[in-house]
C-alpha positions in Angstrom: 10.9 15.8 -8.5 14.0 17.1 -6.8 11.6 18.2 -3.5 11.5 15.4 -2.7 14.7 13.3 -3.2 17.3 12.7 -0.3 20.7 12.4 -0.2 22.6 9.0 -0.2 25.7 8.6 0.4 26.0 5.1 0.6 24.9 5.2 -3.0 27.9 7.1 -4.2 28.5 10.8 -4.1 26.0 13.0 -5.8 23.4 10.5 -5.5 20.0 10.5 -4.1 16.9 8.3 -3.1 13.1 9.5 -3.0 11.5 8.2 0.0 7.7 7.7 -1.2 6.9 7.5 2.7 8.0 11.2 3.3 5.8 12.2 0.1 1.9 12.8 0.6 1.2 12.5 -3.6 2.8 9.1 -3.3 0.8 7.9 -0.6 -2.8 9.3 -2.0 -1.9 7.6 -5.3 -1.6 4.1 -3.4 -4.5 4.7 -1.8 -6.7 5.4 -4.6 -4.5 2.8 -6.4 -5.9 0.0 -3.6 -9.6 2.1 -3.7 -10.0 1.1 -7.3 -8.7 -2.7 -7.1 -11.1 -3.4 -4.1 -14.2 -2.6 -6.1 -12.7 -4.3 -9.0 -12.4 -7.1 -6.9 -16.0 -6.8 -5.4 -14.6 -6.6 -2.1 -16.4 -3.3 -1.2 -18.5 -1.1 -3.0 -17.4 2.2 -2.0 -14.3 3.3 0.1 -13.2 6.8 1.0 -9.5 7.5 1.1 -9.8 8.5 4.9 -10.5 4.4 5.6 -7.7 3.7 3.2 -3.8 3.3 5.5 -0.8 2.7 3.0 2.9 2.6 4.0 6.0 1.5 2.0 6.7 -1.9 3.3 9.0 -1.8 6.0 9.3 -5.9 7.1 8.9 -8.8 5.7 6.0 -10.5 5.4 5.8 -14.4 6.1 5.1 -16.6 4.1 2.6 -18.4 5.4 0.8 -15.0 5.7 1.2 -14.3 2.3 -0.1 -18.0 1.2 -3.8 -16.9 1.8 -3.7 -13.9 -0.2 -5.2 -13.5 -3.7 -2.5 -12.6 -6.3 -4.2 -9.9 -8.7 -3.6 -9.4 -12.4 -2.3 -6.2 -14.0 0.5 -5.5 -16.1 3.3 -7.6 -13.4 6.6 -5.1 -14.4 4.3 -1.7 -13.4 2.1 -3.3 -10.7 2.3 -6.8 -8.9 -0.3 -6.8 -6.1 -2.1 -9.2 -3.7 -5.0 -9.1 -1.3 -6.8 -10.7 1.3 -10.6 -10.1 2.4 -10.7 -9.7 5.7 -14.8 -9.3 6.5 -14.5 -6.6 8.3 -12.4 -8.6 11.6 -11.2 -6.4 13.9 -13.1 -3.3 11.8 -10.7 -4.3 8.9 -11.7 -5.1 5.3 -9.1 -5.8 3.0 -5.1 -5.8 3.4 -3.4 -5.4 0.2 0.4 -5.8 -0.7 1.9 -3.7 -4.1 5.0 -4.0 -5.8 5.7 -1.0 -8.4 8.3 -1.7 -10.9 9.8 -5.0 -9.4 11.5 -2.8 -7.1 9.3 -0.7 -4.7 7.0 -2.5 -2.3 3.8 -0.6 0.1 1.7 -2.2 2.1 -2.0 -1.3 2.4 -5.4 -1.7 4.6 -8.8 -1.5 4.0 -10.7 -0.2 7.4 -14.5 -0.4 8.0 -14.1 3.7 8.8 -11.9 6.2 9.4 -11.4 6.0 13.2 -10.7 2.7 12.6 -7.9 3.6 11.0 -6.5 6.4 13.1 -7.1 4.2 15.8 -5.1 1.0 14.4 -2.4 3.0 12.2 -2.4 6.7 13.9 -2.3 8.5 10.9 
């Protein structure tokens, strides 16, 4: 766990942050996180992680953006999350917003394929 904490000084000395961007694990896991609540939501059958693009969330999102997404149900003080079908628009599926904890937001996106993805996200 240390490998991957940072440290923050604005914190307080001998503090330090995890950045779940920097970390790979963290990343896959939201991705297969978002993988499984699409088919549990119907919204597509089967999607490989390489379609899959997931980010902490770095802006805001507004709120009239947010009003058409779909708020999901889970266990709301591990996982809050909301979607949005996109049919495939612009070779996007889904976009999916997850909050772990009550503390720790990521944004995700469903893409028709992988080069759709690279394409729209680069990575």
């Amino acid at each position: 766990m240390f490998a991957i904490m940072r440290p923050a000084p604005d914190a307080g000395p001998e503090r330090y942050r995890i950045f779940p961007a920097e970390d790979e694990r963290i990343l896959r896991s939201v991705r297969k996180i978002v993988r499984g609540l699409s088919r549990y939501h119907n919204l597509s059958p089967v999607v490989a992680d390489g379609q899959v693009f997931a980010d902490v969330q770095r802006e805001e999102i507004p709120e009239q953006t947010l009003a058409g997404f779909e708020i999901g149900t889970t266990d709301s003080d591990i996982c809050a999350y909301a979607f949005l079908s996109l049919g495939g628009v612009d070779g996007m599926l889904s976009a999916w917003v997850l909050q772990f904890f009550g503390r720790t937001n990521f944004l995700a996106m469903i893409c028709a394929d992988e080069q759709t993805r690279i394409t729209k996200f680069g990575k």
